[in-house]
C-alpha positions in Angstrom: 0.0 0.0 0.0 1.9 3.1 -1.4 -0.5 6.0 -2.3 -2.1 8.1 0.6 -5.5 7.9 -0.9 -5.0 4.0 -1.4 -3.5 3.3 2.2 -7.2 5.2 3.6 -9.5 3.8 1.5 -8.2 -0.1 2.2 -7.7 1.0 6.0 -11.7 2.2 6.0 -12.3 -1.5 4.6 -10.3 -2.9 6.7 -12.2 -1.7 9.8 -15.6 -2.0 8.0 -16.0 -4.9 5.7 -12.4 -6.8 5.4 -13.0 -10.6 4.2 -11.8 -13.6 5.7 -9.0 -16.0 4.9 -10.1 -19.2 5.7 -9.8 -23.2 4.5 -12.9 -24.8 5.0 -16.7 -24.3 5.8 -18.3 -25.0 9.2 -20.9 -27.3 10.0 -23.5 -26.7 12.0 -22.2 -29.0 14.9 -22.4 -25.4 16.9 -25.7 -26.1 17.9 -24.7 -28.8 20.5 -23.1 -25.2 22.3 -19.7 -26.3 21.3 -17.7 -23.4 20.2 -16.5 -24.6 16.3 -14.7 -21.2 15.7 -11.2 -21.5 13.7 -8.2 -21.6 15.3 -4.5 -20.5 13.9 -4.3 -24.5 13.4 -6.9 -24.5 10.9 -4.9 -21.2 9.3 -1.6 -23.9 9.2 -1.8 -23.8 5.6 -1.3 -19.9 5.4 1.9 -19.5 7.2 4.1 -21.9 4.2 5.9 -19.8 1.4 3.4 -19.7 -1.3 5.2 -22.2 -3.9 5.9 -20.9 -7.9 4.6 -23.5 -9.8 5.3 -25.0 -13.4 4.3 -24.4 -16.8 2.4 -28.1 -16.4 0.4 -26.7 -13.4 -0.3 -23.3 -15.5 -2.4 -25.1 -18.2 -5.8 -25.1 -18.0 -8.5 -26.0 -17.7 -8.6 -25.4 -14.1 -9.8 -28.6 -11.7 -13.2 -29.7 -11.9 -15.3 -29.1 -9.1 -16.8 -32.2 -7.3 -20.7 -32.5 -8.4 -20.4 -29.2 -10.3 -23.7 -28.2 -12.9 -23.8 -25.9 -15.5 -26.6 -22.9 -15.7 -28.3 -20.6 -13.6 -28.2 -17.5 -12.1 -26.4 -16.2 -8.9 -28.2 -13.3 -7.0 -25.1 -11.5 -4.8 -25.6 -9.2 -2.1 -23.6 -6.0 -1.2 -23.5 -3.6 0.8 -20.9 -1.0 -0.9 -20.8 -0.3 -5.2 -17.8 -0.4 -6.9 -15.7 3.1 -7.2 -13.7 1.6 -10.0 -13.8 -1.4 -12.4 -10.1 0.2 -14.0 -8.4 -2.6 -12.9 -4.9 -0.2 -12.5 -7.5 1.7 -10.1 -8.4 -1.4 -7.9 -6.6 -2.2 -5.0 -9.1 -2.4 -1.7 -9.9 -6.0 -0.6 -13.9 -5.7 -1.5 -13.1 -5.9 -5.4 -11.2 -9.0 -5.1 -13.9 -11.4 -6.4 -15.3 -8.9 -9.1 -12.0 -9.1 -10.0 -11.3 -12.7 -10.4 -14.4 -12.9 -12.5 -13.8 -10.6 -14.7 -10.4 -9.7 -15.3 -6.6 -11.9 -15.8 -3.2 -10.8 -15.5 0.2 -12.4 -16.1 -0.2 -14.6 -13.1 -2.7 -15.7 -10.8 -3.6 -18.3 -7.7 -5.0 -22.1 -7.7 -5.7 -23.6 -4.5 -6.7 -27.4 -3.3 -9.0 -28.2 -0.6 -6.6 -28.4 2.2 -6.4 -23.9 1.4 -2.8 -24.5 0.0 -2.2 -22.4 -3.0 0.5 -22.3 -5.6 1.2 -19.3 -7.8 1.0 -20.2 -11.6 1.2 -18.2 -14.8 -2.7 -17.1 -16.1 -1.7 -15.4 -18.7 1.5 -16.5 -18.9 2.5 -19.7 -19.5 4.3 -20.3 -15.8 4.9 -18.3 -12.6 7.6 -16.2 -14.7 11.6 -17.1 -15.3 13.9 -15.3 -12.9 17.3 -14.6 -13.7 20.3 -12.4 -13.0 19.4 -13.2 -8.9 16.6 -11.9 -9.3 16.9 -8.7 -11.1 15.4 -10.3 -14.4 12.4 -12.2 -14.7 11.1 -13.3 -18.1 7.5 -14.3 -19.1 6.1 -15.7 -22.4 2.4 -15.6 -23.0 0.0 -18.3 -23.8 -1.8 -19.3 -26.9 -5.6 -18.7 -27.6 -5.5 -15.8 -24.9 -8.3 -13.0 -26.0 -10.6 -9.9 -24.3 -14.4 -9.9 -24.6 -14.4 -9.0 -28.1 -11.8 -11.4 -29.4 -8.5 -10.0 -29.9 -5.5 -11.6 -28.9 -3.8 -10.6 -26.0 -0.7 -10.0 -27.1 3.3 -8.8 -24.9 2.3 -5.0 -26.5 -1.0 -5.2 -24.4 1.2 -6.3 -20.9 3.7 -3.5 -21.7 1.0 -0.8 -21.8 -0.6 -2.0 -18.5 2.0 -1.7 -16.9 3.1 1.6 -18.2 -0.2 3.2 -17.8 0.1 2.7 -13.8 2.4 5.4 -14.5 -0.1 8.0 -16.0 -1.3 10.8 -13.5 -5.1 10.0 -13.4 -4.4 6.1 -12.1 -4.2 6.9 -8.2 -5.6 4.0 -6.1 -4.0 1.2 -7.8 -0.7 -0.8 -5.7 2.8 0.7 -7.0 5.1 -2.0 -6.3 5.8 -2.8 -9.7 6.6 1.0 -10.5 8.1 1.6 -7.8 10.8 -1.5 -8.2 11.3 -0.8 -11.9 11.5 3.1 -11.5 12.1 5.0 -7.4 10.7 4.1 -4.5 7.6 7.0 -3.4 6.2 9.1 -6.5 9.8 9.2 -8.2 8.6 6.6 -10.2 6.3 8.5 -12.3 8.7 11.4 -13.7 10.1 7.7 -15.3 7.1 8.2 -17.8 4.6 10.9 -16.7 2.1 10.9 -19.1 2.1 7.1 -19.5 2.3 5.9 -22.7 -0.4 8.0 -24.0 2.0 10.4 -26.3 3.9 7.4 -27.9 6.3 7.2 -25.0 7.5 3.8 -23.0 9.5 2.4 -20.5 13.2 1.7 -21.8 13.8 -1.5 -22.6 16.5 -1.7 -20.4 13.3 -1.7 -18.1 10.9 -3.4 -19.5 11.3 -5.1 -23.0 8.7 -7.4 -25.0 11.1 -8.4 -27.9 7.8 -10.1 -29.2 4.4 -10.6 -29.4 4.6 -12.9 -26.6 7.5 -12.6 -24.3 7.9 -9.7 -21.9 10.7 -8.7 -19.5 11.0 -7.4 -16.5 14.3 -5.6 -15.6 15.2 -4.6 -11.7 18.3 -2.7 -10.4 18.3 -4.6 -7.2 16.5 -8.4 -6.6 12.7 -8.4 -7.0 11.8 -12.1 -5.8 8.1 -11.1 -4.9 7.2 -10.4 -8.9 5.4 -13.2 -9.5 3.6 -12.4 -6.1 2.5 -8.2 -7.0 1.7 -9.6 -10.7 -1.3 -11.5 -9.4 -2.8 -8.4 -7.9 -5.8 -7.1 -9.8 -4.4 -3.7 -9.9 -2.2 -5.5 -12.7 -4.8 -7.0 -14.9 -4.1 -6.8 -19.1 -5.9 -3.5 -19.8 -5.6 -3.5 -24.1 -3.4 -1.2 -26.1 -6.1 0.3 -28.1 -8.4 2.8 -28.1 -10.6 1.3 -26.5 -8.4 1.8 -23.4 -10.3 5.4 -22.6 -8.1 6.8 -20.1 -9.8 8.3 -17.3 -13.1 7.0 -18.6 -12.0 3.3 -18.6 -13.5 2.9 -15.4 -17.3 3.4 -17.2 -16.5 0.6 -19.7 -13.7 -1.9 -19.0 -12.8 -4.1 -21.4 -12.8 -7.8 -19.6 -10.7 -11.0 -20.3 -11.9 -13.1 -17.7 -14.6 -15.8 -17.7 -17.2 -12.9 -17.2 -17.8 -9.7 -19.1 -19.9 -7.1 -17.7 -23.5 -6.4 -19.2 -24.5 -3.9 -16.9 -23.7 -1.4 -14.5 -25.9 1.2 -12.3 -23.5 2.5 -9.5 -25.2 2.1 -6.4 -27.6 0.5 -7.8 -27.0 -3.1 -9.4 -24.4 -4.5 -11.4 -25.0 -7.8 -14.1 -22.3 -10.5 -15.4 -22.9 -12.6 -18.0 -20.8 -15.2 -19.8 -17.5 -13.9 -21.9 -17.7 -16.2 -24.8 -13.9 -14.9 -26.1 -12.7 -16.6 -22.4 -11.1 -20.1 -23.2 -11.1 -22.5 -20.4 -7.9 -24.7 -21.8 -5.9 -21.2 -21.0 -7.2 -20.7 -17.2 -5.6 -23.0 -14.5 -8.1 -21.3 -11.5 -11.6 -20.0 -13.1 -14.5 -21.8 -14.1 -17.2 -20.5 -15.8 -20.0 -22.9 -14.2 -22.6 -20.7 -14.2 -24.6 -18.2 -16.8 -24.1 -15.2 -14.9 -24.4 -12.9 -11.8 -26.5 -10.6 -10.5 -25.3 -8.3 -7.8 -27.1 -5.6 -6.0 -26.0 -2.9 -3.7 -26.7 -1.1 -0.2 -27.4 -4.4 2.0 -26.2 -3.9 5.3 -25.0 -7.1 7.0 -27.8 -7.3 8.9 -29.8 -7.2 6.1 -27.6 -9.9 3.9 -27.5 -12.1 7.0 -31.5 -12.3 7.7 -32.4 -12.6 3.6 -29.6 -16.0 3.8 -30.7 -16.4 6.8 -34.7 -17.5 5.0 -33.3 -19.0 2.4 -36.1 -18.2 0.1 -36.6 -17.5 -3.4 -33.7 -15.9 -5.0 -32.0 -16.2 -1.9 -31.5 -19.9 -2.0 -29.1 -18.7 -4.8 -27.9 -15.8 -3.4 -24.6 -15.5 -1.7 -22.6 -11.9 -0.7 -18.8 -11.8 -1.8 -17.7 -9.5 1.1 -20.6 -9.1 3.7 -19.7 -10.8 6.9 -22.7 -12.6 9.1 -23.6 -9.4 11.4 -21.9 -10.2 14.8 -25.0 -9.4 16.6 -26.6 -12.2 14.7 -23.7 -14.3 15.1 -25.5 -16.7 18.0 -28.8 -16.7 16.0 -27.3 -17.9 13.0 -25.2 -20.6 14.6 -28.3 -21.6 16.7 -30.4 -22.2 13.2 -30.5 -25.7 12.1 -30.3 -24.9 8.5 -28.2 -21.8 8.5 -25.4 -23.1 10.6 -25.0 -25.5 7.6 -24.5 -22.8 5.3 -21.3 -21.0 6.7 -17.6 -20.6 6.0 -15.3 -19.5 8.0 -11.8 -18.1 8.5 -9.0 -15.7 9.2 -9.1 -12.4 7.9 -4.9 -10.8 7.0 -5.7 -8.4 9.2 -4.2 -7.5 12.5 -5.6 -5.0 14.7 -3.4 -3.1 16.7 -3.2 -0.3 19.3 -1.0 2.2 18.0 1.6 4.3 20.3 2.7 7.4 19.0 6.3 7.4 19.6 7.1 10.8 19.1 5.2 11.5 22.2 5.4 8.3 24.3 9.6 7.8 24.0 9.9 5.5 26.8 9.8 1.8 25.9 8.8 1.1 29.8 5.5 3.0 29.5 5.1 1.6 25.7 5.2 -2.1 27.6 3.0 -1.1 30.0 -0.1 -0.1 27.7 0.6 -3.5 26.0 0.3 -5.2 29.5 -2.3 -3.3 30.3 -4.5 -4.1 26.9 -7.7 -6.3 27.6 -7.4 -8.0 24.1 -9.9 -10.6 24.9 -12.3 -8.3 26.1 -12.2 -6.3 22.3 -12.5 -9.6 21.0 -15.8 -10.3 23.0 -17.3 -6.7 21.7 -15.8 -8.4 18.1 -18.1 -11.3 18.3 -16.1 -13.7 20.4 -14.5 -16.4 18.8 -16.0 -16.3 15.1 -15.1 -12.8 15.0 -11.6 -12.2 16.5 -8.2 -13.7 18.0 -6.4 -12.6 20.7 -3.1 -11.3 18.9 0.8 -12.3 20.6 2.4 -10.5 17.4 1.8 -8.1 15.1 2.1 -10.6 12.1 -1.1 -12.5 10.9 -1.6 -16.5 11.2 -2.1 -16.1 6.8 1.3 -14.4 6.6 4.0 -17.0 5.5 6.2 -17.7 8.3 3.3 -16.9 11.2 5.1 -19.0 14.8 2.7 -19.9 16.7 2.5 -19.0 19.9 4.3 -16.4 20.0 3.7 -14.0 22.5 6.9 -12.3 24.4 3.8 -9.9 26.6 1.5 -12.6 27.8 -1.3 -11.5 26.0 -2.3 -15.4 25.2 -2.0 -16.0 28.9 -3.6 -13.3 30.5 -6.0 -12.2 27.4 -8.0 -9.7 29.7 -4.4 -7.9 30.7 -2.2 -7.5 33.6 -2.7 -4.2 35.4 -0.1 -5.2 38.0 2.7 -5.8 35.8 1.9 -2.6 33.6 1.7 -0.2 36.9 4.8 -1.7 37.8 6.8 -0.8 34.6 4.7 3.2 35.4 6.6 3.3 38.7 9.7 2.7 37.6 9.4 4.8 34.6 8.0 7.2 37.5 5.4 8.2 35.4 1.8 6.3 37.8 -1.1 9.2 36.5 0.4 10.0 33.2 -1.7 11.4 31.0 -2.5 9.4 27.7 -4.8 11.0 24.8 -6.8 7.7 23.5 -8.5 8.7 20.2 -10.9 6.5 19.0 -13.7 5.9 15.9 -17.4 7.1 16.5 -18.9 4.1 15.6 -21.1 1.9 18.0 -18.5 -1.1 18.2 -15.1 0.9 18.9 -17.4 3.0 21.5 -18.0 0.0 23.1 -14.1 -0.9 22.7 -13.0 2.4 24.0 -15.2 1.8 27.1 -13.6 -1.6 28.1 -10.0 -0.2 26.6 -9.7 2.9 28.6 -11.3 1.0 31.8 -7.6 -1.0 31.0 -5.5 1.8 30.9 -6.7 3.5 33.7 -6.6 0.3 36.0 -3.1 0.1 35.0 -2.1 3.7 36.3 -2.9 6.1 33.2 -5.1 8.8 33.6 -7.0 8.4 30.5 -8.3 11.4 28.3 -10.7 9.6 25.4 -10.8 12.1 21.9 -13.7 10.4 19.8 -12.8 11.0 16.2 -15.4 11.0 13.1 -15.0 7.1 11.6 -15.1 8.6 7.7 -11.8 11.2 8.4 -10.2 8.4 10.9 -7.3 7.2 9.2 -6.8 10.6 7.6 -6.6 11.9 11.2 -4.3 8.7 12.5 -2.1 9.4 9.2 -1.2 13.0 10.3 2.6 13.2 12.1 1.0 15.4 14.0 -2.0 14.1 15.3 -2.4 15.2 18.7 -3.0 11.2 20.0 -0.9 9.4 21.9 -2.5 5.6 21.6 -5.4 4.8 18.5 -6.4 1.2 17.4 -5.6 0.5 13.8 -5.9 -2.4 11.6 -3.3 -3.6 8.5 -3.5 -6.4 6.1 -1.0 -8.4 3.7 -1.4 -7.5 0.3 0.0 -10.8 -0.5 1.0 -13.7 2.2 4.3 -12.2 2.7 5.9 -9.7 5.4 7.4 -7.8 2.8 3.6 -6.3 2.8 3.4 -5.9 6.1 7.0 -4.9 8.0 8.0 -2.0 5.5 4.7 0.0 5.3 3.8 -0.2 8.6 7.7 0.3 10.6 9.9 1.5 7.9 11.5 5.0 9.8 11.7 6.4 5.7 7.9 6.9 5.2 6.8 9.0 8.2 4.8 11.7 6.3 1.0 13.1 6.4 -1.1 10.3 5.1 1.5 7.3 5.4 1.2 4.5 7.6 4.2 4.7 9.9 1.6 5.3 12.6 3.1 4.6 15.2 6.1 7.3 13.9 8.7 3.9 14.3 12.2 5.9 13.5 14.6 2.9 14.0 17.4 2.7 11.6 18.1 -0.9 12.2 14.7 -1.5 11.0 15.4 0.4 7.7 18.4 -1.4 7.2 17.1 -4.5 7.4 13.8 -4.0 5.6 16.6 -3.2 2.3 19.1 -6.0 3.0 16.1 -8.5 3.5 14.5 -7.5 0.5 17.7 -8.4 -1.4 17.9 -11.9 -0.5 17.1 -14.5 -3.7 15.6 -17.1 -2.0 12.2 -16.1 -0.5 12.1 -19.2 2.2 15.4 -17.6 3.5 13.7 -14.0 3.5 10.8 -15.1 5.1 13.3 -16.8 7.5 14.7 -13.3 8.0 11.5 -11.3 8.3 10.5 -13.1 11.3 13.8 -12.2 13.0 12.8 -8.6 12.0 9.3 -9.2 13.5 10.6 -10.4 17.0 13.2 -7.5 17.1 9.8 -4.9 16.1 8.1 -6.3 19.0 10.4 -7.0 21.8 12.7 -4.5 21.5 10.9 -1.2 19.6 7.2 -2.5 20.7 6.0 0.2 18.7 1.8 -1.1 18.7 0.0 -3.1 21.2 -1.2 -6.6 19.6 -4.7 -6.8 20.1 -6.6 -9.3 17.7 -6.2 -11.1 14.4 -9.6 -10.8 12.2 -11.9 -13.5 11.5 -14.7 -13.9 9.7 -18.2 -15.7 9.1 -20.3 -15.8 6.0 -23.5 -17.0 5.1 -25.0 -18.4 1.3 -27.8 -20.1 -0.1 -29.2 -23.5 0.0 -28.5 -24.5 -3.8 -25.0 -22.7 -3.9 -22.1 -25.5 -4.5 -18.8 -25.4 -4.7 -18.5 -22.9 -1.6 -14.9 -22.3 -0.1 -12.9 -19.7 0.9 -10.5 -18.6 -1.7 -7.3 -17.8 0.4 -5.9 -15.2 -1.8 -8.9 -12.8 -2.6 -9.7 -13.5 1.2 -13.2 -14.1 0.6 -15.5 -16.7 -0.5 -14.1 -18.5 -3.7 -16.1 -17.4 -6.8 -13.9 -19.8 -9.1 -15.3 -22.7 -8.1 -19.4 -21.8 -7.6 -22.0 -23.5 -9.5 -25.8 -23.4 -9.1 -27.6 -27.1 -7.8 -30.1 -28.0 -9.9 
């Protein structure tokens, strides 16, 4: 997460509507009163390296699902429209299955049942061809790859996707790929700052497509994690042709997935139909099972929950892609013979967190102190208990790769509800019992209720606590300013793939303390910095991973820059005659590859 604008908007859906990673759906054995909520040993799958697979594993078609039909109609509910359908423009979590029906880039994610996934070319014909130690990576595209209205996809098409995340007007989209191939920040786009709108490109010292189907990737320093960025969204193949519109391609994308778009009323309703130019023998993940999709807008969770809930009608076919079961349903819908059939499950990437602002709390003894004093499993309670939260040890998530279990250097996992003693002891010798701590926090009706039981916490612990409520649509804007006037605010961050290199550098990173970044806790330590660039230059990403842990433990024990509080989980809800339902564990919500309609 790079751009201000980006790092707010996937922060607000982060708090609000973040998906879940998770392996396998529930039954409804809950009713017995036996609590059947996920645990990081069900998430086991998630903290492995993400493997690069072969060419072999790149062909399609993609695995048949067990009992699958073909036909019908799926009605989805949602609660929030789309802002964008540019792909270079999508980047928060609640696109991610729009996404993957509609759109393909040069690589992509299949998964088995056990929830283990293995990156694979999509449009390419294998994860990519590194060289160089990394600093080259090579890909060739497939045959029989087309858009909706039959042209070929051809290396000119990847070029210009890439070099149009460049162009001023794309501003939500990631910027890892720019960033690598061109400067770190904005620097990257006085590399090409129109885009390649007037005729200009990228050297070819950069980025090279000696062909109609090879393209080349050119780094100054090791980029292992290619493969990794290339499956985002934000990189889909956008064509090189006028009907790439500019600012305007958001009104009329032009698709290559196994979907096109017939329709779209934003805010309203949005309609999918079959892409007839999509060929299945060139797609290792999608399947194009059913005839189409109807999604419509502005239903709240509560609302989503109690229509799956009946299981009536069109909601018998119905399913949401990112609307959660609403927590204060949670007990209903796990109590309800049929409904608690109908549920997956999981882990969420995200890690909520109680930010200390180290330019004003400077002592590490009072920074330990609010992390003893936390009552994590109270917050997890107000979350929805167990199908709703974690108590956290670390700052890392259970669906990063490398995730220890266990870990937990503060007690959190032992005494979940704090310990006052052991934080007012750390205040007396820091001799600061009564200090005064600003506690902002968001106006909305679950972190009220979490400020209550937080700030109850801290003042048992010896802080005299002054709470600042703060408006939930400006909050990260507010938490992103240097000077923001807090000393302690919750915050939650997510993985934008399984990997640390997602999570350590945009969140601790000394370098990026600025209005709007998301340094938040203002972490200026340059052994951090030093080893967030000497870790990124390692070749072999089981050895980086390796290293990132060491990073994580030095982060937390010895900086403890943010108070752990919970890891996110999640419970959804579909319809009776949905199959094929699992989570997928990179878009981080229910799988839309694998749905079919029962007959």
């Amino acid at each position: 997460m790079n751009t201000l604008s980006t790092r707010r908007t996937r922060a607000v859906i982060v708090a609000l509507a973040a998906g879940s990673l998770a392996l396998t759906g529930c039954s409804g054995s809950s009713r017995s009163g036996k609590d059947n909520a996920q645990t990081d040993k069900d998430a086991a799958s998630q903290s492995k390296v993400v493997p690069l697979g072969t060419a072999a594993q790149s062909n399609g078609p993609a695995a048949a699902v067990a009992g699958a039909q073909n036909g019908g109609t799926i009605t989805v509910y949602q609660r929030d429209s789309y802002n964008h359908l540019d792909p270079a423009q999508m980047y928060v979590s609640d696109v991610g299955d729009l996404a993957k029906l509609i759109f393909r880039g040069l690589t992509t994610y299949t998964q088995d049942d056990k929830g283990n996934k293995t990156l694979v070319g999509d449009l390419a014909t294998d994860a990519g061809k590194m060289s160089d130690g990394g600093k080259t990576w090579t890909y060739t595209l497939k045959d029989g790859i087309k858009f909706e209205d039959g042209t070929p996809i051809t290396s000119k098409d990847i070029r210009h996707s890439i070099e149009r995340m460049y162009a001023p007007f794309i501003t939500e989209g990631p910027t890892y790929i720019q960033q690598w191939l061109s400067g770190d920040g904005t620097t990257y786009r006085k590399a090409l700052p129109d885009g390649p709108y007037k005729g200009d490109h990228l050297p070819k010292s950069v980025l090279d497509t000696p062909d109609g189907k090879t393209v080349v990737f050119h780094f100054k320093v090791p980029q292992t994690q290619l493969p990794y960025a290339l499956a985002m969204a934000g990189y889909s193949v956008v064509p090189d042709s006028a009907k790439d519109t500019k600012d305007s391609y958001d009104v009329a994308p032009v698709t290559s997935g196994p979907y096109k778009i017939a329709s779209f009323k934003s805010g309203k309703s949005m309609a999918l139909v079959k892409n007839p130019s999509w060929d299945p023998k060139t797609d290792p993940s999608r399947h194009q099972y059913v005839d189409g999709y109807n999604i419509s807008f502005n239903h709240q969770f509560s609302d989503s929950t109690k229509r799956l809930m009946a299981d009536k009608g069109e909601d018998q076919t119905a399913i949401s892609f990112t609307n959660a079961v609403e927590p204060t349903l949670t007990k209903q819908v796990l109590s309800d013979p049929s409904a608690s059939k109908r549920l997956v499950q999981g882990y969420q990437p995200y890690v909520w967190q109680l930010n200390m602002n180290m330019d004003r709390i400077k002592d590490k003894r009072i920074r330990d102190a609010i992390t003893y004093a936390m009552p994590s499993q109270q917050v997890v309670r107000i979350e929805g208990g167990s199908y709703g939260g974690e108590v956290a040890g670390g700052l890392l998530s259970p669906t990063v790769a490398g995730y220890e279990k266990g870990y937990d250097p503060y007690g959190k996992l032992k005494k979940p509800n704090g310990d006052p003693e052991k934080a007012k002891q750390l205040l007396k010798e820091a001799g600061k019992v009564g200090m005064k701590l600003v506690y902002a926090y968001a106006n909305t009706e679950i972190r009220q209720k979490e400020s209550v039981a937080i700030a109850d916490g801290l003042t048992k612990a010896g802080f005299d606590v002054q709470k600042k409520e703060v408006d939930s649509s400006s909050w990260y804007q507010q938490m992103g300013k240097v000077d923001n006037g807090f000393d302690v605010y919750l915050t939650g961050w997510g993985q934008d793939w399984p990997d640390a290199s997602t999570v350590i550098p945009p969140s601790y990173d000394g370098r990026i303390i600025a209005d709007g970044a998301s340094n938040y806790s203002h972490v200026r330590d340059p052994k951090i910095s030093q080893e967030i660039d000497r870790i990124r230059q390692i070749p072999d990403v089981q050895k980086q991973t390796a290293e990132w842990q060491k990073l994580h433990h030095y982060i937390v024990e010895q900086v403890n820059p943010a108070a752990p509080v919970f890891f996110v989980k999640s419970l959804q809800l579909y319809g009776s005659k949905i199959g094929g339902i699992r989570y997928n564990t990179d878009t981080n919500y229910l799988d839309v590859n694998t749905l079919f309609v029962k007959k």
